[in-house]
C-alpha positions in Angstrom: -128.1 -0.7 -31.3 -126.9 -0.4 -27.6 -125.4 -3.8 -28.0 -123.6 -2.4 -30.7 -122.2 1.0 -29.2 -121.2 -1.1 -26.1 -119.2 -3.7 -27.7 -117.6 -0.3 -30.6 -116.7 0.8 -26.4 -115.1 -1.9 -25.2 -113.0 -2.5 -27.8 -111.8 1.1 -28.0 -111.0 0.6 -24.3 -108.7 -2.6 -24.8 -106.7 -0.9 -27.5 -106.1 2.1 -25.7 -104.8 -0.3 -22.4 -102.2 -2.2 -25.0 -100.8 1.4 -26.6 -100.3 2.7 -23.2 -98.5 -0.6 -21.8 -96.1 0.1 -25.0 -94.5 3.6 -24.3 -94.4 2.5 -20.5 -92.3 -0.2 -21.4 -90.0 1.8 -23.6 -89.9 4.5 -21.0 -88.4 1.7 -18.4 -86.1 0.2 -21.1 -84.5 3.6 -21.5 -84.5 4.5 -17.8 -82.8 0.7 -17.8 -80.4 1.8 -20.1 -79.0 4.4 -18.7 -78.8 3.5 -15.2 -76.9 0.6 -17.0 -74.0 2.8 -18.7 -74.2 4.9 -15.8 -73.4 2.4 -13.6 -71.1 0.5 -15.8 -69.2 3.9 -16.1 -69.1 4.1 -12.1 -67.6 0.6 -12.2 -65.1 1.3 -15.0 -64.2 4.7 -13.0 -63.9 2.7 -9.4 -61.5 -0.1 -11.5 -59.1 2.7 -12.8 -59.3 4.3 -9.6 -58.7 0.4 -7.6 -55.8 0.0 -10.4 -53.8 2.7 -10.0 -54.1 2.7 -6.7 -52.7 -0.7 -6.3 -50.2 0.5 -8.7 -49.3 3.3 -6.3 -49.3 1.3 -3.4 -46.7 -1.5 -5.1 -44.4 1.9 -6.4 -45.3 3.4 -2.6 -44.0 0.1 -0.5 -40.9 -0.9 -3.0 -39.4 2.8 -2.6 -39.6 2.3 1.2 -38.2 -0.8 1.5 -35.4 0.4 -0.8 -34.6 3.2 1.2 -34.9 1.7 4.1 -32.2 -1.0 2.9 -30.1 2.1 1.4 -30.2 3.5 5.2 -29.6 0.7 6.8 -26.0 -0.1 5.5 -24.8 3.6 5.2 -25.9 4.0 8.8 -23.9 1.1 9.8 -20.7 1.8 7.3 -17.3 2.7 8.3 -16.4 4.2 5.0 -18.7 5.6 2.2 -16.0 4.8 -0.5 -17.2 7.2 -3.3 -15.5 10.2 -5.0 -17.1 14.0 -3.1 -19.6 15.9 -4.4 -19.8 13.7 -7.9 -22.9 11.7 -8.2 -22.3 8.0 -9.1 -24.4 4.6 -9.8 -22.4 2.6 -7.4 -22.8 2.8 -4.3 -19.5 1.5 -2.4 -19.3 0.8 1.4 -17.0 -0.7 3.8 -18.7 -2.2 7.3 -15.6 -3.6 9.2 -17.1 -6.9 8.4 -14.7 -8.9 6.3 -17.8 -11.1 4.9 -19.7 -7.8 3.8 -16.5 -5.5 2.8 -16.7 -4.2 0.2 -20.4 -3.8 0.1 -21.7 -2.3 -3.2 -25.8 -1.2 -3.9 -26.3 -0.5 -8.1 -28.7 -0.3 -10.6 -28.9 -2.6 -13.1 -31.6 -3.5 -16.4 -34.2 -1.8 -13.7 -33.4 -3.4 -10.6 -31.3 -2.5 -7.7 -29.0 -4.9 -6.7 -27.1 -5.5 -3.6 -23.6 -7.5 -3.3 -21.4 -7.9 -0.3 -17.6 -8.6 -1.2 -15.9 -8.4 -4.6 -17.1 -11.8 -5.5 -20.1 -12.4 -3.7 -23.6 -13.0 -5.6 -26.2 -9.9 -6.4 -29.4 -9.0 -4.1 -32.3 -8.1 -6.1 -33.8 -5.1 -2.9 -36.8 -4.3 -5.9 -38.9 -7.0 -7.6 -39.5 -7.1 -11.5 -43.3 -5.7 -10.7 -41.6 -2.4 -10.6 -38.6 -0.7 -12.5 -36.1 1.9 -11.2 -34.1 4.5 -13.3 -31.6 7.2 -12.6 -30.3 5.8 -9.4 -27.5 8.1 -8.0 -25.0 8.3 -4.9 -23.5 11.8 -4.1 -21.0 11.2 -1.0 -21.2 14.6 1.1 -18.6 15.9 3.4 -20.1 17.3 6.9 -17.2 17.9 8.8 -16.5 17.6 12.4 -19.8 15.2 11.7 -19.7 12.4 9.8 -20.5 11.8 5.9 -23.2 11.7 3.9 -24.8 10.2 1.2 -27.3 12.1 -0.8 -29.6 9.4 -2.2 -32.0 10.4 -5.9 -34.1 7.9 -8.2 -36.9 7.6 -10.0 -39.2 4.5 -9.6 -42.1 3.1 -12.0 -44.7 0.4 -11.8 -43.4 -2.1 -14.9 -46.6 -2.3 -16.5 -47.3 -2.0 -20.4 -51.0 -0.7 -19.7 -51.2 3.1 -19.6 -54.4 2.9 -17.1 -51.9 1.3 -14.3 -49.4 3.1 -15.0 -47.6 5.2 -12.1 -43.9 6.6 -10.9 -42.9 9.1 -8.5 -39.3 10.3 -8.0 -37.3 10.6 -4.5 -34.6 12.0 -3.0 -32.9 11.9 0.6 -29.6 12.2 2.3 -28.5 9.5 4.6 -26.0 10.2 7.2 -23.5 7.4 9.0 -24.4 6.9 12.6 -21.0 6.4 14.1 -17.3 6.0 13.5 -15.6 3.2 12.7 -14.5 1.1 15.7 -12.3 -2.0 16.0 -12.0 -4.4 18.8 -9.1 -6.0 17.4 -5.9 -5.3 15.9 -6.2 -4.4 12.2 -4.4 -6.8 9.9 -4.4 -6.3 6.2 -5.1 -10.1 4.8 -1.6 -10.2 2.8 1.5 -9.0 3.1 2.5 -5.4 1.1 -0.6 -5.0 -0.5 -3.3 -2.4 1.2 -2.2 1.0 2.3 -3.7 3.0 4.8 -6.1 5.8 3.8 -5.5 7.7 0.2 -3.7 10.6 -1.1 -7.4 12.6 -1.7 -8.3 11.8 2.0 -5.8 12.3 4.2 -6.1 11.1 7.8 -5.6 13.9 10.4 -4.0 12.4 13.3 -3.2 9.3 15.0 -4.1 8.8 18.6 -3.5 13.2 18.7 -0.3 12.6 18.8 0.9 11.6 15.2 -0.4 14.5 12.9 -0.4 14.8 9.0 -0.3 18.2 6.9 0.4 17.6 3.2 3.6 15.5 3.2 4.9 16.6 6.2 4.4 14.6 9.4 4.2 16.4 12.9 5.0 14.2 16.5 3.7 16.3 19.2 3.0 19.1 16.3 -0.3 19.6 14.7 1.0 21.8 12.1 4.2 20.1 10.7 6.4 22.4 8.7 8.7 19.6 7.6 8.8 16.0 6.3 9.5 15.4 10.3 8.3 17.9 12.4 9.6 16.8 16.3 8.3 18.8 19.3 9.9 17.2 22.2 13.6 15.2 22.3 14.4 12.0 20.4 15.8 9.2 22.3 18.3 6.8 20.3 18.0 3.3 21.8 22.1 2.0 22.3 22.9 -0.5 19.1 25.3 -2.0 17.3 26.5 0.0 13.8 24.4 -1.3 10.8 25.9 -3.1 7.9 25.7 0.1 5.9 26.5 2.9 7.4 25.8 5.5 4.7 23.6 8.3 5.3 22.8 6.5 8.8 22.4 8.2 12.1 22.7 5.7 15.0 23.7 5.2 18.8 26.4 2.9 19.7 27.7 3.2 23.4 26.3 6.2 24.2 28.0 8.0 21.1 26.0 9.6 18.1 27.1 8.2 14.4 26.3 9.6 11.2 28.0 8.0 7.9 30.2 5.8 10.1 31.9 8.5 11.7 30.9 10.2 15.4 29.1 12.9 15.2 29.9 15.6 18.5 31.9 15.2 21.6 32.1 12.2 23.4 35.5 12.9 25.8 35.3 16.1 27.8 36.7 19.3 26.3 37.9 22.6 26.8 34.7 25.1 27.8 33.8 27.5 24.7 36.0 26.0 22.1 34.6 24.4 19.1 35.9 21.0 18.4 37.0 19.7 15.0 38.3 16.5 13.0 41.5 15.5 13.4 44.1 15.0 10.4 42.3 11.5 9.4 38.8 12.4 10.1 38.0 10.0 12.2 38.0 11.2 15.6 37.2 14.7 17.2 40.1 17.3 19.0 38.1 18.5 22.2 39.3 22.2 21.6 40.4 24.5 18.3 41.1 27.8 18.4 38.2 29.1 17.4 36.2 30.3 20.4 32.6 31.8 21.2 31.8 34.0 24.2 29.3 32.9 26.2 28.6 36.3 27.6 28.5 38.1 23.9 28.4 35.5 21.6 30.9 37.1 19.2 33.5 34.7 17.7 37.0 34.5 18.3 40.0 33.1 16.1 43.3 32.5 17.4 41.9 34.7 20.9 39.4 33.9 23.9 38.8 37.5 24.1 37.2 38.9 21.3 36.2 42.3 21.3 34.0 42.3 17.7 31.9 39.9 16.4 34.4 38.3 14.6 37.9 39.0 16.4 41.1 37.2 14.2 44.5 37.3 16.1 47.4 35.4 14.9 51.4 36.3 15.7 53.7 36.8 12.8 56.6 38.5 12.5 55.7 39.5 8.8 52.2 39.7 7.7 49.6 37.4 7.4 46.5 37.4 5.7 44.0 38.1 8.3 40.5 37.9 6.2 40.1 36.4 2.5 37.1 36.8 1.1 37.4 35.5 -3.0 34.6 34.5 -5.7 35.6 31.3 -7.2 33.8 31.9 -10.2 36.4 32.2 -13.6 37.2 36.2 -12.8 35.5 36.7 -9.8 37.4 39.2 -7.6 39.7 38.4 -4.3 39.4 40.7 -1.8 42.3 40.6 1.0 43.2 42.5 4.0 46.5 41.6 5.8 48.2 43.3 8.6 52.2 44.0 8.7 54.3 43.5 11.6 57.7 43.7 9.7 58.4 45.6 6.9 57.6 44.7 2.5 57.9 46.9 -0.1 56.2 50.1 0.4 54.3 48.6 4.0 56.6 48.6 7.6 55.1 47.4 10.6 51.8 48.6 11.5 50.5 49.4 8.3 47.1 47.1 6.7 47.0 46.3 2.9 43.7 45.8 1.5 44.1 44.7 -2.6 41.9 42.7 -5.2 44.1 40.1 -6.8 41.9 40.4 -10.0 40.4 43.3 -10.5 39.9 46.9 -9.4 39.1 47.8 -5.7 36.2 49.6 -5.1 35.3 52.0 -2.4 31.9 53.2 -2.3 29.4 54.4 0.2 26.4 52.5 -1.9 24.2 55.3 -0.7 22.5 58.5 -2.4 24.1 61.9 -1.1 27.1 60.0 0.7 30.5 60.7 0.3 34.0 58.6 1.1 35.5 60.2 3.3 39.3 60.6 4.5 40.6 61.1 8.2 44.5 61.4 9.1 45.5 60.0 12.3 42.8 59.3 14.5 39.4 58.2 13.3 37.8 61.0 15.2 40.3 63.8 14.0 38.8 66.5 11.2 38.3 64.9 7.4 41.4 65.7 5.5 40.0 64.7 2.3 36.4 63.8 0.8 34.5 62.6 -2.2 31.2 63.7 -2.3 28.4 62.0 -4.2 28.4 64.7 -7.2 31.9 63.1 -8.0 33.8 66.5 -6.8 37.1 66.1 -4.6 37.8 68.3 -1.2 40.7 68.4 0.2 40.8 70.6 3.6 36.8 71.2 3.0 34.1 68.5 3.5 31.6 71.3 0.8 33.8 70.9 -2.6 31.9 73.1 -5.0 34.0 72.1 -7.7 35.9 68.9 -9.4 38.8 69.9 -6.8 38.4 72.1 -3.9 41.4 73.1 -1.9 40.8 75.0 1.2 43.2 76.0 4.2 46.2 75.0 2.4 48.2 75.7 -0.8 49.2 73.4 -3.8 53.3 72.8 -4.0 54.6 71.4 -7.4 57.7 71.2 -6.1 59.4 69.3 -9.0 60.9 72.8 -12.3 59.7 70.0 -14.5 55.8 70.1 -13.6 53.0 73.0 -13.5 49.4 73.2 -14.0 48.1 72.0 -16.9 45.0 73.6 -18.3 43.0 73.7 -21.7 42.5 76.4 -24.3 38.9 76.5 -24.6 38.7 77.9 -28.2 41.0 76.0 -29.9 41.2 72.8 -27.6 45.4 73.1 -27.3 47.1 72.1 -24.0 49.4 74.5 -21.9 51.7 73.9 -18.8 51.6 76.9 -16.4 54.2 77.2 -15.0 56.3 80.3 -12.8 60.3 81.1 -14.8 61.9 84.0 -12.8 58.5 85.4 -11.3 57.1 85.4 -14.8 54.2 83.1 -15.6 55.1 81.0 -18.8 52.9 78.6 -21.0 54.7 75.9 -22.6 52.2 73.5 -25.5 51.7 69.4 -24.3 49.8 67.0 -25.4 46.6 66.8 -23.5 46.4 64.0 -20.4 
């Protein structure tokens, strides 16, 4: 019986060794297991991470080098040839070198491209592992300093996977070192084809000494104020005339020409006279009569003492017409003043006659509260007669305070046949006054 419960024992004791053995080895498979997917998950994590870096990294180094290329041929341009402040694809530059000029940087199916001269071959600056989009140039003024180019795009690692995947947009502004300079003559490469500069961008001076404003050009001016603006003296170089001599101004001998003819005074002349053309019109008198003071400046005709601004003397033993001032216009008045030194019709010697060949002549102080006023004899003597500005007339009274004031004197009708004629306010009839035999008589007329 012993042998018995010993061997029931033992064999208890072996199963219970396998069933343990069991679970221990399920334990470690699951601990196996998830270290697995853990680490698996690490390793897929690191990958995504390792990816996009290297995506990051390709975007990162393309975008420098493009913007370094970008910097490198606006900093060494003459001209950023762009329209202001308007963003653009193109990029448009001008070096100075003839085998770069025009240089252009664009955008095209993803990739920026560069091309120097009009016909020369693309430049891929980016490679097809990444892919650039809303590439634009904005040309900036900074003046006294020079232009700028404001530089924006947006640039993508060209990959269809969405775990590498990765973009980043920039933007800069890229300024031209220096100015343009030349060290040897400039000479366009045909003949009447280029111009120099552009209406929108007008060049300021030349050398400081040829300025531009506008149209107008200005020597020795910066602010020109016409087509030619000349601040110092022009020197004609001698020639010979030119074929055509229309509208020409040219020196020949020493003498000014303009439209074939000489223009001032080549032989000497009399001091203070103003010359003039002779009868043909092709030569100059040294003198005239006209005449300018050189102490007063005032103007004399036909005298080289005038004693007015304008002084007119001529000697005729009748009259002359002195000053004719007339509006050729179909009935535009002639106003005349001519002085007598014989006698005509109603004038004798002495007198002035001032008419208007066409119309009336008027005589009016243009001037609120003035009146015309009448002096006899001397200027200076009382007025004998005025006309204030209410219209009434004064005659020995400069205060009329009716249509006719008559002070210090008397009104003579001398003539039977005339009186005073004066209206009946009541029944509108007319009446001469008149005096018959000390008796004061009313005879009916017809109303002036």
């Amino acid at each position: 019986m012993s042998i018995r419960h010993h061997k029931t024992l033992r064999s208890h004791r072996s199963v219970f060794h396998m069933g343990f053995t069991l679970v221990e080895l399920l334990i470690s498979l699951g601990i196996f297991a998830f270290i697995s997917v853990a680490f698996i998950t690490i390793l897929i994590a690191v990958t995504r991470v390792q990816v996009q870096q290297s995506s990051a990294v390709e975007v990162g180094t393309q975008s420098q080098a493009l913007l370094q290329k970008i910097q490198y041929y606006v900093e060494q341009s003459s001209l950023i040839d762009i329209p202001q402040d308007t963003p653009t694809s193109t990029l448009k530059l001008y070096t100075g070198v003839d085998a770069q000029d025009p240089t252009y940087i664009s955008l095209q199916n993803g990739t920026v491209y560069l091309q120097q001269t009009a016909t020369g071959t693309p430049q891929a600056l980016t490679s097809n592992r990444v892919t650039v989009s809303d590439l634009t140039f904005t040309k900036r003024a900074n003046a006294p300093s020079h232009d700028s180019v404001s530089v924006a795009f947006t640039i993508a690692y060209n990959t269809s996977n969405i775990e590498q995947a990765f973009s980043q947009m920039l933007q800069t502004s890229i300024a031209r070192v220096s100015a343009a300079t030349f060290d040897s003559n400039i000479l366009p490469s045909s003949t009447a084809t280029y111009n120099l500069g552009v209406a929108g961008n007008i060049w300021n001076s030349v050398n400081q000494s040829i300025y531009f404003s506008g149209t107008n050009v200005g020597i020795g001016t910066a602010s020109p104020q016409e087509a030619l603006d000349l601040n110092g003296r022009l020197y004609f170089e001698p020639s010979s005339a030119p074929a055509t001599t229309a509208d020409r101004l040219y020196n020949v001998g020493g003498n000014l020409y303009w439209n074939g003819l000489p223009w001032g005074v080549s032989a000497t002349g009399t001091a203070f006279y103003v010359p003039y053309w002779n009868a043909a019109g092709t030569a100059l008198s040294a003198s005239s009569t006209l005449f300018i003071s050189s102490s007063t400046g005032d103007v004399g005709i036909g005298t080289t003492s005038p004693g007015a601004a304008l002084d007119i003397h001529r000697s005729d033993s009748s009259y002359y017409q002195a000053l004719n001032i007339q509006n050729d216009a179909t009935g535009g008045g002639d106003f005349t003043i001519m002085p007598f030194a014989g006698s005509l019709a109603n004038a004798v010697a002495g007198d002035v006659l001032i008419t208007n060949g066409v119309g009336n002549l008027i005589i009016s102080p243009n001037a609120s509260s003035k009146s015309i006023e009448f002096v006899g004899g001397t200027w200076n003597n009382p007025v004998s007669m005025i006309i204030n500005s209410s219209g009434n007339v004064g005659i020995g009274t400069t205060a009329p305070g009716s249509a006719l004031t008559v002070a210090s004197g008397d009104i003579d009708i001398s003539s039977a046949s005339y009186g005073l004629i004066l209206k009946d306010t009541s029944t509108g009839t007319c009446y001469r006054v008149q005096i018959t035999s000390g008796a004061l008589a009313t005879t009916t007329v017809t109303c002036p």
